[in-house]
C-alpha positions in Angstrom: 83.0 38.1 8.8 81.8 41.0 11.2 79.3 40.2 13.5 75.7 41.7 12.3 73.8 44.3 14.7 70.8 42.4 15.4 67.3 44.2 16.0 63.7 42.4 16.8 60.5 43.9 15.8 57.5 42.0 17.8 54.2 42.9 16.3 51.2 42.3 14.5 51.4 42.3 10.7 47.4 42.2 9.9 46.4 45.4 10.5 49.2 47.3 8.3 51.0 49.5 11.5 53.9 48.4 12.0 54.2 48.2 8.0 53.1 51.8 8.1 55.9 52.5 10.5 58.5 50.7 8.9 57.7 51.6 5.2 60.8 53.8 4.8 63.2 51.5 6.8 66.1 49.9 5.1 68.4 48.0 7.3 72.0 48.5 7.2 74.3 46.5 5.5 75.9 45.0 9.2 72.2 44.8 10.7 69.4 41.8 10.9 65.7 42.4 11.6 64.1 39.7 13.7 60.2 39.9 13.2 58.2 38.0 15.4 54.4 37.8 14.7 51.2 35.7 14.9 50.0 37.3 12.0 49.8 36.8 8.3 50.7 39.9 6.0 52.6 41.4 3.4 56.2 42.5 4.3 59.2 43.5 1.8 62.4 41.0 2.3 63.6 41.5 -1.2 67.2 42.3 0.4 66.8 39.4 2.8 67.6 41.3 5.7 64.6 40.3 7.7 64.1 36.9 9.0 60.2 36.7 9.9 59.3 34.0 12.8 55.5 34.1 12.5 54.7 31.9 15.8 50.2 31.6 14.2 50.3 27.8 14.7 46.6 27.3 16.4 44.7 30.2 15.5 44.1 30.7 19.1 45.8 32.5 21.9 48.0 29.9 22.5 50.1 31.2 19.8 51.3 33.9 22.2 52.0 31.9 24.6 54.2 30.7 21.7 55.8 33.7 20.7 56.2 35.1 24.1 58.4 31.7 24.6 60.2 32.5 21.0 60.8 36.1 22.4 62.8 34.8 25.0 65.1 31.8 24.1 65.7 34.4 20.5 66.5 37.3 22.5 68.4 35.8 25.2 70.7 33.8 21.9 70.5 36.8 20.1 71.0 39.9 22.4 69.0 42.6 20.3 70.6 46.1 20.2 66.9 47.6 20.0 63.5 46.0 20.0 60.2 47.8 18.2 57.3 46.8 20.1 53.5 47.4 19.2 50.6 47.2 21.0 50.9 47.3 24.5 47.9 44.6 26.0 48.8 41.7 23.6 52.9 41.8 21.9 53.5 44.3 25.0 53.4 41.5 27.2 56.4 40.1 25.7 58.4 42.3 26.9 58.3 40.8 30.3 60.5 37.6 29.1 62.2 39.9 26.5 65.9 40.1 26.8 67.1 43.8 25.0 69.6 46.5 25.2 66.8 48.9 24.3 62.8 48.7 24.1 60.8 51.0 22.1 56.7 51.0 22.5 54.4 51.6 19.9 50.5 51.9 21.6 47.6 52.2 19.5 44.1 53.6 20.4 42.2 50.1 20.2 44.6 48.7 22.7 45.4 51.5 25.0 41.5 52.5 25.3 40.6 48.6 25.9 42.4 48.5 29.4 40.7 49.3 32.4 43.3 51.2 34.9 42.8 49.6 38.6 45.1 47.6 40.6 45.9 44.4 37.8 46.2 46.1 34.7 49.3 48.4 36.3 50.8 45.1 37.8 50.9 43.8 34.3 51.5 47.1 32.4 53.4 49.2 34.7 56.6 47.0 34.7 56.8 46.9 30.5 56.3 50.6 30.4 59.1 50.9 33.1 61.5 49.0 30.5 60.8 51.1 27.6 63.3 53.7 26.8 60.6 55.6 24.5 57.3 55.6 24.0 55.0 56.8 21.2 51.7 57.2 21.8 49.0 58.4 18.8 47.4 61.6 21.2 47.9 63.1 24.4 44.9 61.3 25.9 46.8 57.8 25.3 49.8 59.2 27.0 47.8 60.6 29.8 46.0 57.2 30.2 49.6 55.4 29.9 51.0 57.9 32.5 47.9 56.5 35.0 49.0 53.0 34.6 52.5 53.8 36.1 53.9 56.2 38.3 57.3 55.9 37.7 57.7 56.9 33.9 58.9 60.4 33.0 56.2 62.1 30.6 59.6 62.6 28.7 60.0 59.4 26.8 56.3 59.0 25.7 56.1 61.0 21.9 52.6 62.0 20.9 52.4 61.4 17.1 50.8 59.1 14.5 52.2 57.7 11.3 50.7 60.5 9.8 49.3 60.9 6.0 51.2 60.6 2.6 51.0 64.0 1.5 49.7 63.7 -2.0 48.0 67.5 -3.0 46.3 66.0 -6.3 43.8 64.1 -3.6 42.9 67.6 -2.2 39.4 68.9 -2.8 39.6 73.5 -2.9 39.0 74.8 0.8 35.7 75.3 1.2 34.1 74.1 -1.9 31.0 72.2 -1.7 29.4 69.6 -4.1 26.7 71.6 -6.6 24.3 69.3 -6.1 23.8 68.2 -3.0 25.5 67.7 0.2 27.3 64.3 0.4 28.0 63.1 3.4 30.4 60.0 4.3 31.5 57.2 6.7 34.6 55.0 6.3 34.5 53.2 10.0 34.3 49.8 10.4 31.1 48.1 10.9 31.4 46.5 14.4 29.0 48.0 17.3 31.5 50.0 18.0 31.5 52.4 15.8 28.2 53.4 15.8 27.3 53.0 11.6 23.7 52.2 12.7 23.6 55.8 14.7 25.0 57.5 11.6 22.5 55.8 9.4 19.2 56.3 11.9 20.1 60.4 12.5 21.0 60.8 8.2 17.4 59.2 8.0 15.5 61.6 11.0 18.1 64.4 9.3 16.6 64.3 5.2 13.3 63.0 7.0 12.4 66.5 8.4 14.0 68.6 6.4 13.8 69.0 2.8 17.3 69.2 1.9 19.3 67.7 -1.2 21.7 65.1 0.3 23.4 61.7 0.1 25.1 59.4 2.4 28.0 56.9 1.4 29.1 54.4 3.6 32.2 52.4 2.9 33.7 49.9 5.4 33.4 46.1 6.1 32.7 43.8 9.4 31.6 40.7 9.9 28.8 38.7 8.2 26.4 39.7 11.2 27.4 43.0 11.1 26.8 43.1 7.1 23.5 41.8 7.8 22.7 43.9 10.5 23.2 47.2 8.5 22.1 45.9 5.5 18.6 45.0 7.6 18.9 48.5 9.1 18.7 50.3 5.6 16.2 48.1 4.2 14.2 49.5 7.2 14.0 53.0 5.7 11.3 54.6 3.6 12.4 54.1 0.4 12.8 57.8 -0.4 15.1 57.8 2.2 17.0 55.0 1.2 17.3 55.8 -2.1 19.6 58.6 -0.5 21.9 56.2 1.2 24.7 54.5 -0.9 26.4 51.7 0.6 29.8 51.4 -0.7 31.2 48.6 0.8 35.1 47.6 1.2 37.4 49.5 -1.2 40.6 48.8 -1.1 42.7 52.5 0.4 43.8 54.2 -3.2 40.0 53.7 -4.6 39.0 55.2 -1.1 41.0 58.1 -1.1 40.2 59.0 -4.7 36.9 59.4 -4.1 36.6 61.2 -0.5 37.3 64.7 -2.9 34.0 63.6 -3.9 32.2 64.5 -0.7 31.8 67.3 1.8 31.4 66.0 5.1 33.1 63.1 6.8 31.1 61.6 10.2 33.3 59.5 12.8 31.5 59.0 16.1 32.9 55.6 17.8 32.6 54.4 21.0 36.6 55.0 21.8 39.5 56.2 19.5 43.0 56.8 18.9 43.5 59.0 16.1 42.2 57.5 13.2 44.1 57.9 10.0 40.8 58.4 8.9 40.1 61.3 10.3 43.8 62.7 9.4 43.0 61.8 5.7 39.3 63.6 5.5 41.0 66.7 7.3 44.1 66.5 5.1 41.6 66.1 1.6 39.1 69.0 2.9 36.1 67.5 4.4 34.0 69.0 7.4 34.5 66.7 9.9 31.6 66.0 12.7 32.6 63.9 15.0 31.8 62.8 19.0 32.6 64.2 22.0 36.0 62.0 22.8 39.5 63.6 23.9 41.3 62.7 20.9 38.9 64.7 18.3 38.9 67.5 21.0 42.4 67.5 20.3 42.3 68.3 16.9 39.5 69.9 16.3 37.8 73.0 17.4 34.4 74.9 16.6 35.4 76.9 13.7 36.8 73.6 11.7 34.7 70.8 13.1 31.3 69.8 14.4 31.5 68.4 17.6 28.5 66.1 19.0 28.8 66.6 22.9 25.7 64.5 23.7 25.7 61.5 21.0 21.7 60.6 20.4 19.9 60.5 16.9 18.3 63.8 17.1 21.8 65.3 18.3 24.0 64.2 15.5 20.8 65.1 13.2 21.1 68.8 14.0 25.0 68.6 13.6 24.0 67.0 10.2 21.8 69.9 9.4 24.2 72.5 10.7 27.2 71.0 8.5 24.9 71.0 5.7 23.8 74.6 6.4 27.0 76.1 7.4 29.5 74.4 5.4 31.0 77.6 3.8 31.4 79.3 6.5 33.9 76.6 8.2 37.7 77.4 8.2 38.6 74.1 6.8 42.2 75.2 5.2 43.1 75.1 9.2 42.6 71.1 9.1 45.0 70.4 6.0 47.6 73.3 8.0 47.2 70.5 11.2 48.1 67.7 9.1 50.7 68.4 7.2 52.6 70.5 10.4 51.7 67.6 12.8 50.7 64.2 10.5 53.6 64.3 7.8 53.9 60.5 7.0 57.5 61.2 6.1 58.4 63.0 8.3 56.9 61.2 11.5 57.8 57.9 10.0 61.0 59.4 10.0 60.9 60.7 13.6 59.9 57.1 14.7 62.7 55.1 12.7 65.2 57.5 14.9 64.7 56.0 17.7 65.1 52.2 15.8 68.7 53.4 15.0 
């Protein structure tokens, strides 16, 4: 019997990435996919062409201590023709004891933005970048950041593109057409601090408070019990005539979600940091107004004519961009958005792009 082509995929299986990436991947007949994780989560081994070493023994970090251990004696028994690693500051650091014809890099927003560029983090990072033959990064302010942490990288290998969004046209709201009644606005984040939720609910209060405007807000997300009770506490706060404007929708799972954004007419994102939120992608793709905070990535994809952009993020500030998105809604070019995503955020066809390099 032929000897199989074997290829390692170290990442984590929780958040739904590297499923995302990998959705359209079918493994040759003469290949075997190693997958090394910590996490729990749902992958497709119908064929059996996967083996799945999932190194989550302690529930701590110590488990990757573990698989950074179970990356080495594997590869170095194995030999992988390619390895698919994601997410640079945690399953990155594997690829220090990683033993592999060829290394591909997935980074992601949440662990790019989280490291601090001085003299430690390029003695850890700068050396697994150095070993990666390509690179994908989800905007050009991740690769510029990436490009900081190590001198000796060609801009070349580092791809700037996202999983993208399954083009679907029935989930597609007309260009430009508003809800009759009112305006609906809507927030999908999670519910963590770091997205700012509580901001978004304080400046939709100030925003209906001084104006007398017809308007709802729907919040969908999860977090943590504390951070459940702490917007729950928040809109409890509110007049009652304003919170009776405020529907908190809670965790749905993504095809209830999607199904209903056609409903509303203005999508608000304003986190701390970002990558480039699928999110966003998806309220752009189904024809919402997006208004959004001043960071690099939105900059990149947005400009004045299709977005609201919040240079300086305070409640009365994001109020007036509230009251300008409600009052200028029509006269947004919002057809421009949907062109953006399906030229530059085809799920097939960057999924595709992606799975290239994994040949």
């Amino acid at each position: 019997m032929a000897k199989k082509t074997v290829k390692f995929i170290i990442g984590p299986l929780s958040s739904g990435h590297v499923q995302k990436w990998f959705e359209n991947f079918t493994p040759k007949p003469d290949e075997m996919i190693y997958l090394f994780t910590i996490h729990k989560g749902v992958w497709d081994n119908s064929k059996g062409q996967f083996k799945i070493i999932n190194c989550g023994k302690t529930r701590t970090r110590l488990d990757f201590v573990i698989l950074y251990w179970a990356v080495f004696f594997f590869s170095r028994s194995l030999r992988p023709a390619v390895t698919s690693v994601h997410y640079l500051s945690s399953y990155g650091l594997s690829v220090r004891l990683l033993k592999s014809d060829k290394v591909l890099l997935s980074c992601w927003g949440s662990d790019v933005n989280a490291i601090r560029i001085n003299l430690l983090s390029r003695a850890i990072y700068a050396p697994i970048l150095e070993r990666a033959a390509w690179i994908n990064a989800p905007s050009a302010s991740i690769k510029e950041k990436l490009l900081k942490m190590s001198g000796r990288i060609s801009s070349n290998i580092i791809d700037v593109f996202q999983y993208g969004v399954k083009l679907q046209p029935a989930l597609c709201k007309e260009a430009g057409k508003k809800s009759p009644d009112c305006t609906k606005f809507v927030s999908n984040r999670h519910w963590s601090p770091h997205y700012n939720i509580d901001l978004i609910i304080q400046s939709f209060a100030f925003f209906v408070r001084d104006r007398n405007v017809s308007s709802q807000l729907y919040i969908y997300g999860k977090g943590s019990e504390s951070d459940v009770a702490r917007i729950n506490s928040l809109i409890s706060s509110l007049d009652p005539q304003i919170r009776s404007k405020i529907v908190l929708r809670g965790f749905v799972d993504h095809y209830t979600l999607l199904n209903e954004m056609k409903d509303f007419d203005v999508f608000i994102s304003i986190p701390k940091t970002d990558g480039l939120p699928l999110s966003l992608l998806e309220a752009m793709y189904i024809g919402l107004l997006p208004v959004v905070n001043a960071l690099p990535v939105y900059e990149e994809w947005l400009s004045d004519s299709c977005g609201i952009i919040v240079k300086e993020l305070t409640i009365e500030n994001l109020a007036l961009a509230l009251a300008r998105a409600h009052n200028s809604y029509l006269e947004m070019n919002l057809s421009t958005n949907r062109e953006k995503v399906i030229s530059r955020a085809n799920f097939d066809q960057n999924t595709a792009r992606f799975l290239e390099n994994f040949a």
